[in-house]
KOLVEXLUM-253451 format. One record per residue (C-alpha): x, y, z; residue in three letters. Coordinates in Angstrom, 3 decimals. Example, Ala and Ser with C-alpha at 12.3 -4.5 7.8 and 13.67 -1.06 7.14 Angstrom:
KOLVEXLUM-253451
[[12.300 -4.500 7.800] ALA],
[[13.670 -1.060 7.140] SER],
//
This chain:
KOLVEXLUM-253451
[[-57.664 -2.683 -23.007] UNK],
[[-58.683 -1.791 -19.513] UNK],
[[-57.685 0.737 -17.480] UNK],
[[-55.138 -1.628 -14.773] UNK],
[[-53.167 -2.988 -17.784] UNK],
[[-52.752 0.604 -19.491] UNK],
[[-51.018 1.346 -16.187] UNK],
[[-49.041 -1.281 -15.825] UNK],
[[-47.801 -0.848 -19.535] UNK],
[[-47.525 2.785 -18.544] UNK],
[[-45.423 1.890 -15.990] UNK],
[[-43.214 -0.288 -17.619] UNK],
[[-42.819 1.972 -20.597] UNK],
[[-41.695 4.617 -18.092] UNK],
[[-39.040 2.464 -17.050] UNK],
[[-37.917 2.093 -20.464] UNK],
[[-37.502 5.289 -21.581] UNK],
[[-35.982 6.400 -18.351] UNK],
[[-33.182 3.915 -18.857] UNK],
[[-32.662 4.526 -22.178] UNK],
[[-32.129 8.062 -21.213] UNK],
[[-29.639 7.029 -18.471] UNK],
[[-27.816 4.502 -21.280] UNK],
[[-27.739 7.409 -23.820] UNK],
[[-26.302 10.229 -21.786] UNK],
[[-24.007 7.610 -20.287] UNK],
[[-22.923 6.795 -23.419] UNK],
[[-22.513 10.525 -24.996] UNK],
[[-20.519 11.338 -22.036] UNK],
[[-18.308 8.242 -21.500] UNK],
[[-15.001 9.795 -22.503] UNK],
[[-16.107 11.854 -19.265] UNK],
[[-16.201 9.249 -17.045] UNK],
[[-14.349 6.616 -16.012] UNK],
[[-14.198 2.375 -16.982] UNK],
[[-17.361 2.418 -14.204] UNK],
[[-19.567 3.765 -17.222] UNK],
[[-19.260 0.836 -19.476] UNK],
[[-20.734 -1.659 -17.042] UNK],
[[-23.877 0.549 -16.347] UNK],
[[-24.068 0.916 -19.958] UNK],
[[-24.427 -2.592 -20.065] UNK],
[[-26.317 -3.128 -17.078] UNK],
[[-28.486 -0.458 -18.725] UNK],
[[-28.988 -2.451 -21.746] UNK],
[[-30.012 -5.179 -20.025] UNK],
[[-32.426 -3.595 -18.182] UNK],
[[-33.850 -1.904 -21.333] UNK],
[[-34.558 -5.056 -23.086] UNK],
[[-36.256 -6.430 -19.976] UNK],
[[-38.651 -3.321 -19.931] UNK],
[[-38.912 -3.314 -23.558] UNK],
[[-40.160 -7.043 -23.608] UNK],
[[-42.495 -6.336 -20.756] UNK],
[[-44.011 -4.266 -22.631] UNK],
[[-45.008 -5.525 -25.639] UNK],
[[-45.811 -9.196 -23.951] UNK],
[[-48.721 -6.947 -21.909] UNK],
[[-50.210 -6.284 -25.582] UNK],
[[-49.428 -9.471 -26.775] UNK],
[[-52.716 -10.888 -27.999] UNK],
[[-52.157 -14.392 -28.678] UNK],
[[-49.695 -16.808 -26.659] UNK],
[[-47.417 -17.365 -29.656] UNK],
[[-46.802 -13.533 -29.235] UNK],
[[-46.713 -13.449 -24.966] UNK],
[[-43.482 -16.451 -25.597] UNK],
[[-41.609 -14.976 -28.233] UNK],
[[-41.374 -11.791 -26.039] UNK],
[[-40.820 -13.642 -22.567] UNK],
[[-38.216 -14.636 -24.807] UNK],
[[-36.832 -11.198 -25.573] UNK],
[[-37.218 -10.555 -21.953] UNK],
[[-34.745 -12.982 -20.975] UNK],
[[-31.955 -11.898 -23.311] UNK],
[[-31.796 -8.920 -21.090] UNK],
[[-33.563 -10.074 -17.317] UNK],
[[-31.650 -12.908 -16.335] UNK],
[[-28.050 -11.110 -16.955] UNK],
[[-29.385 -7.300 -15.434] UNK],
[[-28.697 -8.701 -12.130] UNK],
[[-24.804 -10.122 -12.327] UNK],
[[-23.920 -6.947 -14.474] UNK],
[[-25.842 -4.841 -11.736] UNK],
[[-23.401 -6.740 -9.219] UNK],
[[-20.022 -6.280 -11.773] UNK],
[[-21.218 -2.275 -11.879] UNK],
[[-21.138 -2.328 -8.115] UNK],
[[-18.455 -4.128 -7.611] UNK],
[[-16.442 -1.761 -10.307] UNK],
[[-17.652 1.415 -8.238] UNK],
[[-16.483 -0.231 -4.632] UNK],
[[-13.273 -0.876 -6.733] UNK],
[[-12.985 -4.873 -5.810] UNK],
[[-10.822 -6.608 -8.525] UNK],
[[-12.825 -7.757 -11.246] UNK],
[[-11.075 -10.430 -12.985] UNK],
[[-12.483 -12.996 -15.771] UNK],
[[-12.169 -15.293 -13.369] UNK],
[[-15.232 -13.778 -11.472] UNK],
[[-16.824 -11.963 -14.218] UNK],
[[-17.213 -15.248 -16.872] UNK],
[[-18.944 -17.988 -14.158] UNK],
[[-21.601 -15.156 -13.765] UNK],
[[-22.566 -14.488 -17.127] UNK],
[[-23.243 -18.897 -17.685] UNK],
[[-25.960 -19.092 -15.487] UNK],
[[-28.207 -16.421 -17.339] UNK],
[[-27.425 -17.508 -20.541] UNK],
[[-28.238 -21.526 -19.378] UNK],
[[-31.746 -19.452 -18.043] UNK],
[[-32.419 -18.194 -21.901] UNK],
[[-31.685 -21.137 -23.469] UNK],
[[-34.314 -23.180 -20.900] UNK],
[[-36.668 -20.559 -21.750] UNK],
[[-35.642 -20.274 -25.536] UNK],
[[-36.387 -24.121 -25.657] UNK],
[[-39.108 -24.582 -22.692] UNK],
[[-41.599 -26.383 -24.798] UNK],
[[-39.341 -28.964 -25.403] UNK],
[[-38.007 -29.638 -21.873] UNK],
[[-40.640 -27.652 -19.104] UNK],
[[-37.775 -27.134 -17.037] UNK],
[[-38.167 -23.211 -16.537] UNK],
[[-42.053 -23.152 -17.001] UNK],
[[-43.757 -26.716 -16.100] UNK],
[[-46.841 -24.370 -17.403] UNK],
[[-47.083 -21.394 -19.336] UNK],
[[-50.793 -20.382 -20.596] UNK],
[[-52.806 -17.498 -20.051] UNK],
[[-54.751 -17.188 -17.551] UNK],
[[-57.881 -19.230 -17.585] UNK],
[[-59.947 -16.393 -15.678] UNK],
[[-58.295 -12.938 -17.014] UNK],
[[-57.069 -13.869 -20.358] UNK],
[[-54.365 -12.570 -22.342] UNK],
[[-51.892 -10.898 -21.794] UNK],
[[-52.093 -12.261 -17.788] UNK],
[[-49.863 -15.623 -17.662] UNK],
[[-51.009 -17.949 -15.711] UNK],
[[-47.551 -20.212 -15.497] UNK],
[[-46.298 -22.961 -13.032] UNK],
[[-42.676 -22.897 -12.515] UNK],
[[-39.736 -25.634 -12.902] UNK],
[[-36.672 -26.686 -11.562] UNK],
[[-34.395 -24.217 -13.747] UNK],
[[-36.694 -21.415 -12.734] UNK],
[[-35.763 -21.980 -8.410] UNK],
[[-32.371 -21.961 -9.909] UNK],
[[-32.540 -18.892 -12.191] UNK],
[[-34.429 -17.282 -9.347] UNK],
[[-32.030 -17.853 -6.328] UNK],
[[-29.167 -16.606 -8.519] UNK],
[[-30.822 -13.016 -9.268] UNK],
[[-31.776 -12.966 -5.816] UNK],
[[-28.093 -13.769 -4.627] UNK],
[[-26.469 -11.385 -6.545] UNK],
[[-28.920 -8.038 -5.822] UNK],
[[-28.419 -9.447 -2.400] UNK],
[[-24.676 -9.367 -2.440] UNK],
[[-24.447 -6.252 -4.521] UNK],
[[-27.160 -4.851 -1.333] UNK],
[[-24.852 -5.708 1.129] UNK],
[[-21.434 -4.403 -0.597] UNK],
[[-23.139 -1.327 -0.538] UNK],
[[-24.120 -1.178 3.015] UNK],
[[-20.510 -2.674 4.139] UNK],
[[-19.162 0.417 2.934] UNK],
[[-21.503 2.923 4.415] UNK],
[[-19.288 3.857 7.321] UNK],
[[-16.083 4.547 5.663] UNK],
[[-18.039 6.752 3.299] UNK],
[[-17.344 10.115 3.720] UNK],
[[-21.255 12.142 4.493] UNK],
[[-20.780 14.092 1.030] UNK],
[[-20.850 10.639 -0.849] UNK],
[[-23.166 9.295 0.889] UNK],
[[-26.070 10.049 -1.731] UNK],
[[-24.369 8.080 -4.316] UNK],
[[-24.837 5.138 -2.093] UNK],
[[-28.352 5.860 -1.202] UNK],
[[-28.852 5.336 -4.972] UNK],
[[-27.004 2.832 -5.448] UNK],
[[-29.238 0.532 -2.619] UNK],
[[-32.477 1.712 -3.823] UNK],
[[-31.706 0.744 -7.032] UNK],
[[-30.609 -2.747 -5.886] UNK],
[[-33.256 -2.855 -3.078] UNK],
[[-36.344 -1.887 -5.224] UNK],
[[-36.415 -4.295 -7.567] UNK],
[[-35.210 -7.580 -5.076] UNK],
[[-38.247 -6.588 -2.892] UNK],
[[-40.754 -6.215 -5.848] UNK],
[[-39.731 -9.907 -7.006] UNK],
[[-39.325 -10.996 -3.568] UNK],
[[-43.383 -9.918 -3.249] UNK],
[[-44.331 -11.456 -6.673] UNK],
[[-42.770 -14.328 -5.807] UNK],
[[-45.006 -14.981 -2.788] UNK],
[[-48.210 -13.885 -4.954] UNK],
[[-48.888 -10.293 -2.668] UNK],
[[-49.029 -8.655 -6.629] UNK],
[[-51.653 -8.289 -9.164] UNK],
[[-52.141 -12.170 -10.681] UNK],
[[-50.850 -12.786 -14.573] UNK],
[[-48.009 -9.800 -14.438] UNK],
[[-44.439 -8.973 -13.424] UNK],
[[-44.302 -5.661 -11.541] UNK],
[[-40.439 -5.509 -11.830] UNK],
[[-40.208 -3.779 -14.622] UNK],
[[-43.160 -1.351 -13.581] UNK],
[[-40.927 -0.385 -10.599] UNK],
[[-37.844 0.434 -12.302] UNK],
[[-38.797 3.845 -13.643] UNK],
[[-38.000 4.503 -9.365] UNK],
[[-34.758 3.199 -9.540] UNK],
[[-33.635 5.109 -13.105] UNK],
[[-34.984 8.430 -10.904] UNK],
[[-32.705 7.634 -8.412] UNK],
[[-29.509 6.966 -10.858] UNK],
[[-31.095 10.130 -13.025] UNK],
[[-30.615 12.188 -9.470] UNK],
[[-27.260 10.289 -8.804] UNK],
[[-25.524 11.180 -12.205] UNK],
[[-27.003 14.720 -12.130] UNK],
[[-26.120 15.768 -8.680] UNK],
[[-23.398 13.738 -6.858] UNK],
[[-21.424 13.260 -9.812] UNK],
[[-21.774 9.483 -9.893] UNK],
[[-19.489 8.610 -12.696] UNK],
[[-16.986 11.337 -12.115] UNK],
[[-15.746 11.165 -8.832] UNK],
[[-15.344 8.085 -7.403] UNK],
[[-14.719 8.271 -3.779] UNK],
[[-15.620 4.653 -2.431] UNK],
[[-13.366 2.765 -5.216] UNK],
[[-10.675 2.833 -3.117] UNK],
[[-9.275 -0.910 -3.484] UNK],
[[-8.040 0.620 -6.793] UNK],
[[-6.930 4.086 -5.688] UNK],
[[-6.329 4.025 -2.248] UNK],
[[-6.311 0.899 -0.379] UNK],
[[-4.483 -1.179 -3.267] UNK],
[[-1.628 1.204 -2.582] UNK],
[[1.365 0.392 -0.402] UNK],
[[1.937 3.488 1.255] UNK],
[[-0.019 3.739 4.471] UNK],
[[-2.888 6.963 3.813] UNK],
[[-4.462 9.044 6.649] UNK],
[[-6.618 11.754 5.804] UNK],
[[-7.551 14.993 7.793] UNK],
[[-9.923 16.996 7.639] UNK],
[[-9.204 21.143 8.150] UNK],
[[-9.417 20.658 11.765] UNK],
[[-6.740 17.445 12.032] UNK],
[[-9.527 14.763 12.532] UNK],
[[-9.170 12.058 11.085] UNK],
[[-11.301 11.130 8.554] UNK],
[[-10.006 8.001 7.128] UNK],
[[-7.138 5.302 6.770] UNK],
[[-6.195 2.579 4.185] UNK],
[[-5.375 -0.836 4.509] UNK],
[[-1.704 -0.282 3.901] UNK],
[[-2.039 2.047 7.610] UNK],
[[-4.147 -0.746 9.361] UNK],
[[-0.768 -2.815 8.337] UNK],
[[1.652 -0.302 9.513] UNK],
[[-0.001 0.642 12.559] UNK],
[[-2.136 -2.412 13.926] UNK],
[[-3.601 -0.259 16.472] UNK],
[[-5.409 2.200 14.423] UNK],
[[-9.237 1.380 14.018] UNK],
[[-12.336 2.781 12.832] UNK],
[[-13.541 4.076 16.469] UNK],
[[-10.707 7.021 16.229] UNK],
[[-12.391 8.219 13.220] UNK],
[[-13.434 12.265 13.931] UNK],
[[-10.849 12.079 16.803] UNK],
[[-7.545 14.762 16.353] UNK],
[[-4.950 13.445 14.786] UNK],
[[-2.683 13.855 17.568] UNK],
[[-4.761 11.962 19.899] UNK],
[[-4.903 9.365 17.780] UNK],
[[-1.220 8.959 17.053] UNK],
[[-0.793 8.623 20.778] UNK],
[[-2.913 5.601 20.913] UNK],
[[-1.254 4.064 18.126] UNK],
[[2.517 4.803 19.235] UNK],
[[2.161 6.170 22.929] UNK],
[[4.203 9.075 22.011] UNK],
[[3.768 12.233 20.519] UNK],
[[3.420 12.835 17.054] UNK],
[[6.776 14.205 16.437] UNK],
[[6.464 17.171 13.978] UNK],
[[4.030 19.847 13.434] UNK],
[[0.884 19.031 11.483] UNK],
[[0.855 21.341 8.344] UNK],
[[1.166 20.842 4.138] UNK],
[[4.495 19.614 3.285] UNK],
[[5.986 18.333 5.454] UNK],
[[8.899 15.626 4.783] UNK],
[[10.669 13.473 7.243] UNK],
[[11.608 10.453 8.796] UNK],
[[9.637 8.703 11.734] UNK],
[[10.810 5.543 13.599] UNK],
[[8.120 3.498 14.965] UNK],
[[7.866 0.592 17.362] UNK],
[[5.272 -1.560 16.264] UNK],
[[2.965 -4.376 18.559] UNK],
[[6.712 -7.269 19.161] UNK],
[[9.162 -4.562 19.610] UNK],
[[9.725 -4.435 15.873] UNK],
[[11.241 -1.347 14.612] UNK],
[[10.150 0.170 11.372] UNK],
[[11.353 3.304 10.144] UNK],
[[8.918 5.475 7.930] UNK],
[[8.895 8.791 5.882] UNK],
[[6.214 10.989 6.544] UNK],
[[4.752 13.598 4.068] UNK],
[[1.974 15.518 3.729] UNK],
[[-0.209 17.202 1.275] UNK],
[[-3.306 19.400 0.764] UNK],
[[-6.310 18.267 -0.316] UNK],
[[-9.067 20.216 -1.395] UNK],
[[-12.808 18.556 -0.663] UNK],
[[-15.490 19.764 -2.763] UNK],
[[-17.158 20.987 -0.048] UNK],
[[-14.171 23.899 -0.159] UNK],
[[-13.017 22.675 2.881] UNK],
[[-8.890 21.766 3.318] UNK],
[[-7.601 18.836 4.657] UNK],
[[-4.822 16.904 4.735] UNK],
[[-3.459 13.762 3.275] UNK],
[[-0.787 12.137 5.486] UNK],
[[1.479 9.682 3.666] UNK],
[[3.771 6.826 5.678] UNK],
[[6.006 5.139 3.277] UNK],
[[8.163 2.296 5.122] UNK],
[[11.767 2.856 3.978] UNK],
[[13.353 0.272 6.747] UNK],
[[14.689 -1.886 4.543] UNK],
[[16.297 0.988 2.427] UNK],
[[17.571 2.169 5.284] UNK],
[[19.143 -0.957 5.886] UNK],
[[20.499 -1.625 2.408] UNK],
[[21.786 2.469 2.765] UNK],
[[23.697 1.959 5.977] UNK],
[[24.729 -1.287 5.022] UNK],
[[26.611 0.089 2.049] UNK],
[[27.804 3.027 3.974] UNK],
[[28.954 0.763 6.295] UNK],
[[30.464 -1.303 3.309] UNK],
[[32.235 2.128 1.644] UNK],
[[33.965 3.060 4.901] UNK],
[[34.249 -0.001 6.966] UNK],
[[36.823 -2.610 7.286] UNK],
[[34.491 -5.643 6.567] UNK],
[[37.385 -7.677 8.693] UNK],
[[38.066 -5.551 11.624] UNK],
[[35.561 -3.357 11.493] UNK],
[[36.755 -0.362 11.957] UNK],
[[37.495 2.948 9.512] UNK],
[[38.866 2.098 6.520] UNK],
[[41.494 4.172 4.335] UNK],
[[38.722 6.386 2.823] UNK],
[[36.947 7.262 5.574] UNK],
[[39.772 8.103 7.376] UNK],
[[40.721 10.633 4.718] UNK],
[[37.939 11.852 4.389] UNK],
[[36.999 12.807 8.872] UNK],
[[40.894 13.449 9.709] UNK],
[[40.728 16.295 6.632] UNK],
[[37.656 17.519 8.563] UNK],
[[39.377 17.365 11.825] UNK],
[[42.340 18.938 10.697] UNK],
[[40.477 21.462 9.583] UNK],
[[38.792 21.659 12.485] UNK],
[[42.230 22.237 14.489] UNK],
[[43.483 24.837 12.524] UNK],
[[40.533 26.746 13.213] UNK],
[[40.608 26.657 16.721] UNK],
[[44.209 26.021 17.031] UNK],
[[44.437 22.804 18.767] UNK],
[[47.506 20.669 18.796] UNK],
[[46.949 17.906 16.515] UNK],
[[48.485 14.583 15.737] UNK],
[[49.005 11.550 13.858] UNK],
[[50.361 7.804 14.379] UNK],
[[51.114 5.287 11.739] UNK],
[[51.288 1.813 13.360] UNK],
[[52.869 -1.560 12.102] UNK],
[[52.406 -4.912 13.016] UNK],
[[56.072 -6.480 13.711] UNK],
[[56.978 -9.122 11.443] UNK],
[[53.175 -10.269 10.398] UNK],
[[54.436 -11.826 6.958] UNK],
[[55.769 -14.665 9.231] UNK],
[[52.590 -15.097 11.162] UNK],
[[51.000 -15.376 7.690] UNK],
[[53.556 -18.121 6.275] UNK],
[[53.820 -19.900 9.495] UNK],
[[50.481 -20.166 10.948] UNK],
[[48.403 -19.440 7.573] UNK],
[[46.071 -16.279 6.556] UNK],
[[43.148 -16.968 8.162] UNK],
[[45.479 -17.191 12.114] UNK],
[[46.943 -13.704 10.484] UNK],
[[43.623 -12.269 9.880] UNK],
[[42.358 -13.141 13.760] UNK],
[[45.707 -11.224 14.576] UNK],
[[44.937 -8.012 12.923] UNK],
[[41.240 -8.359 14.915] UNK],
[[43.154 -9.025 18.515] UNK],
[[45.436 -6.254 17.649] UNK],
[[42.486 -3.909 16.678] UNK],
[[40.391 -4.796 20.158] UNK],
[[43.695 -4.424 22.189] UNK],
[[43.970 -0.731 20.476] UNK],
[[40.376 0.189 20.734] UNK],
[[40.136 -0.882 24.329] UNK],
[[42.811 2.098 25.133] UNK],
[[41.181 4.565 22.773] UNK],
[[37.998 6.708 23.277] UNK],
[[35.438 7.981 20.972] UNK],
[[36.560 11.035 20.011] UNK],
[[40.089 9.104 18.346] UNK],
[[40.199 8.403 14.884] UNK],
[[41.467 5.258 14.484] UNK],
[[41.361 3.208 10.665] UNK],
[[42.908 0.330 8.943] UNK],
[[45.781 2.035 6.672] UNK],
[[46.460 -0.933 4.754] UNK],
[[47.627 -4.488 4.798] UNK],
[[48.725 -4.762 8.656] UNK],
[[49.029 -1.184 9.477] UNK],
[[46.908 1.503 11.227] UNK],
[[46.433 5.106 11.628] UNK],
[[45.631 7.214 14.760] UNK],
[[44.414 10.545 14.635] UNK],
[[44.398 12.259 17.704] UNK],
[[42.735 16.065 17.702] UNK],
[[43.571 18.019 20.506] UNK],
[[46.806 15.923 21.568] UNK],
[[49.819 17.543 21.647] UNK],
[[53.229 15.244 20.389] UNK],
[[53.883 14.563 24.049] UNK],
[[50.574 13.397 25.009] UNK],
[[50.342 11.361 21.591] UNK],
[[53.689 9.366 22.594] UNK],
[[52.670 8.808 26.284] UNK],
[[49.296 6.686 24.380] UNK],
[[51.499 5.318 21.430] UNK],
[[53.659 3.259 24.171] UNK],
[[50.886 3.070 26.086] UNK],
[[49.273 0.732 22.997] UNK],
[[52.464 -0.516 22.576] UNK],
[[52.878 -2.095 26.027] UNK],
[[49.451 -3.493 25.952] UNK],
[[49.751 -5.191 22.988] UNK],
[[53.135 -7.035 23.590] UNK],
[[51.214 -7.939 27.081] UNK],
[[48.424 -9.457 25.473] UNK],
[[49.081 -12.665 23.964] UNK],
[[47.161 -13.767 20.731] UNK],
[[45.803 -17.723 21.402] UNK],
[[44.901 -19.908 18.507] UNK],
[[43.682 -23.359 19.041] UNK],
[[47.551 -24.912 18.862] UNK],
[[49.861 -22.007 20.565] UNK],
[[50.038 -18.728 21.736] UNK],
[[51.464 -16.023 19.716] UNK],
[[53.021 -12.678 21.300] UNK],
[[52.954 -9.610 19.202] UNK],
[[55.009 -5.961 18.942] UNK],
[[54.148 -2.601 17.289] UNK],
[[56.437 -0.085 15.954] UNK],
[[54.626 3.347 15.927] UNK],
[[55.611 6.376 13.489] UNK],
[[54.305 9.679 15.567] UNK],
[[54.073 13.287 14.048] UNK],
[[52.813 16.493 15.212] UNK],
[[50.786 18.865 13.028] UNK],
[[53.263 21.994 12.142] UNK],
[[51.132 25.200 11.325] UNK],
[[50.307 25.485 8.048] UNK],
[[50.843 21.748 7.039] UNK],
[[48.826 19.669 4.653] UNK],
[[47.143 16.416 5.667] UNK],
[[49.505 14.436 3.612] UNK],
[[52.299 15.984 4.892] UNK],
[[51.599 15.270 8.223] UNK],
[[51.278 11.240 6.830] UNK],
[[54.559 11.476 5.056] UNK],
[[56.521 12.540 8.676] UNK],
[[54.658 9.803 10.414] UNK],
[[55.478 7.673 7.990] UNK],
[[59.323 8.155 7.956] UNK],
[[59.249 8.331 12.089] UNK],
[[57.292 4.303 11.327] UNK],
[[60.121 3.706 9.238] UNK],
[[62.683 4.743 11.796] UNK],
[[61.180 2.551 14.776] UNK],
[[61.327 -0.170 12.367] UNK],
[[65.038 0.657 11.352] UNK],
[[65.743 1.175 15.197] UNK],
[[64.988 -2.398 16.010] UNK],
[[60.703 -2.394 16.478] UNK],
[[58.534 -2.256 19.259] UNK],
[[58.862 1.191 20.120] UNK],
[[57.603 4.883 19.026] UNK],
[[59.705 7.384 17.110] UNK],
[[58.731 10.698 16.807] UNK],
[[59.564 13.665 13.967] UNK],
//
């Protein structure tokens, strides 16, 4: 055996046992690491039987021998390069489905059964034969259609695994980085040693992929040992941080930002990689044109409305946490969860719980609930305080003459007559049926009974039209004055015997107890 091809089998055996080192301590460790260890398992075993084939078709000593282990070879060489691009693809954290995974184990196996039954078809090798000049164990071989094929698919997918890589090198953080320096050489090595034997630049009769790979096992040897490969796994964020809906930014301990999901691009469509290592604060002016609203520290927990790019308002809650980078350093991870729609739902069914849904205005509840407050309020400070009960004048005949739905625009037009002469600071709800309450805080009974009539006359001057007739309308108005040390109910009952008495007295007016 000469001195060249104990090198090369040197080489190759190298490889070998370097892998299987890798696929062992993998393996030992797996319950370590996470799912990303059982694809470079595999892609380990692969590799291994590759090597492992290599090397024994460099002794091989009779051409019998050099096909049975080409054959071996390709149980483990044609599929090393799709599971190299599944382990990649795992670590990135892109969605590995059967759909994707299945089409790219058929092509390798199609390549071992061409080669399993070449002699019958030539398809992979139109020649296989020793060299006529060096002699065993050099091949001199020819190749076929099957072979272009096989060959453009390894090619394709270290090629694609090559370029995932380097698509993520920017939103790497700089203390990952050496994982992915690994991770290309190990994809890079080997494409460029085929790509060279390809075009015939190495030694005739040999492949010097598998003599390369003891490089590439270095570099994963380093990568496991010293960047935690398997155990932290930084860059697989379509599964851990940009599958997620919340939108992410993360600081570092000086409020740069370091990083942003996909869920934030969505958010806030303004955001973009060239305010990466720009303050925080800076940056949120860009995006919104406004100040960042609250101070930038751990915990914090509140609500942020936004105007995103169409004048469309979102409204999201903001927290914060601390992160701790392994390089000891603290930063922050800002959280924007879009709540607009529970918002929505939340003041819709506020709205619904103390809200006429017909005339929109305070219902019974609510009105309990703010004139206690008020009239707590008053006594207090000792302000006058009062309270009006008003009825609609014979609205059972509007209902049986003109029908419910001409009764229910009346209690509306009555409602907008009464809210045009009130201000903000009255409490006015629906009582019930086709009567109201009035709380006034701060009115004495005098004042209260100058704005009772006042409602009064302005609703018996404005005229209710319907499509057939116009329809005039009175009020009769119960009025009571809050009496120190009176309940809330109390006050209610005297209103509601002074209603009782305008109604008794003839309607349309105000009576007062």
């Amino acid at each position: 055996m000469n001195t060249a091809l104990t090198a090369y089998i040197t080489l190759v055996c190298t490889s070998s046992v370097l892998i299987i080192y890798l696929c062992f301590y993998v393996f030992l460790k797996r319950h370590k690491f996470r799912n990303i260890a059982n694809w470079f398992i595999l892609y380990s075993i692969s590799i291994t039987i590759y090597c492992v084939g290599s090397a024994f078709g460099l002794m091989s000593t009779t051409l019998t021998e050099m096909k049975f282990w080409t054959i071996i070879q390709y149980i483990g060489m044609p599929i090393s390069s799709p599971l190299g691009l599944l382990f990649i693809m795992h670590y990135l954290g892109i969605n590995i489905t059967k759909r994707k995974w299945i089409p790219l184990i058929l092509i390798p196996f199609v390549s071992f059964i061409m080669v399993l039954t070449n002699d019958f078809h030539h398809l992979h090798y139109r020649v296989y034969a020793f060299d006529p000049e060096l002699g065993a164990p050099y091949v001199h071989q020819e190749i076929g259609i099957w072979y272009m094929i096989h060959g453009m698919f390894t090619f394709a997918c270290m090629f694609i695994a090559f370029f995932l890589l380097i698509s993520h090198w920017k939103e790497t953080a700089k203390v990952y980085r050496p994982q992915l320096i690994a991770l290309l050489f190990g994809q890079l090595v080997p494409m460029l040693t085929a790509f060279i034997y390809l075009i015939g630049l190495t030694p005739p009769g040999v492949d010097p992929v598998p003599m390369v790979l003891w490089l590439t096992s270095l570099f994963y040897v380093w990568a496991i040992s010293s960047s935690r490969l398997f155990t932290i796994m930084p860059i697989a964020k379509d599964a851990i941080f940009n599958s997620i809906n919340d939108g992410v930014i993360v600081l570092d301990e000086s409020n740069r930002m370091i990083e942003f999901n996909h869920a934030c691009k969505a958010m806030f469509p303004n955001i973009n990689k060239s305010m990466l290592g720009d303050n925080f604060v800076d940056v949120w002016r860009r995006i919104s044109g406004n100040p960042f609203p609250y101070n930038i520290e751990p915990n914090i927990h509140h609500e942020l409305h936004h105007t995103k790019p169409g004048n469309e308002e979102r409204i999201y809650q903001v927290r914060s946490t601390k992160m701790q980078e392994t390089n000891n350093s603290n930063g922050l991870l800002l959280l924007f969860t879009d709540i607009t729609e529970v918002k929505e739902l939340q003041e819709k069914l506020e709205h619904q719980a103390y809200y006429d849904d017909l005339t929109q205005i305070y219902n019974r509840r609510a009105f309990f609930e703010q004139c206690q407050q008020r009239l707590d309020e008053t006594i207090e400070n000792e302000f006058a305080f009062s309270v009006i009960l008003i009825d609609i004048d014979y609205f059972k005949n509007v209902n049986d003459t003109f029908g419910h739905y001409v009764g229910d625009q009346l209690l509306v037009h009555v409602v907008n007559v009464c809210n045009a002469q009130l201000t903000e600071d009255m409490l006015f709800a629906r009582y019930g049926g086709e009567e109201f309450v009035l709380a006034l805080q701060g009115y004495s009974k005098q004042e209260a009974k100058d704005l009772a009539n006042q409602i009064r006359c302005e609703v018996e001057s404005s005229s209710f039209l319907t499509q057939a007739e116009k329809i005039s309308v009175t009020l009769s108005l119960g009025l009571a004055e809050a009496a120190t040390g009176e309940l809330l109910y109390q006050i209610l009952n005297k209103a509601d015997k002074a209603l009782y008495a305008a109604k008794q007295s003839g309607r349309n007016q105000v009576c007062v107890l």
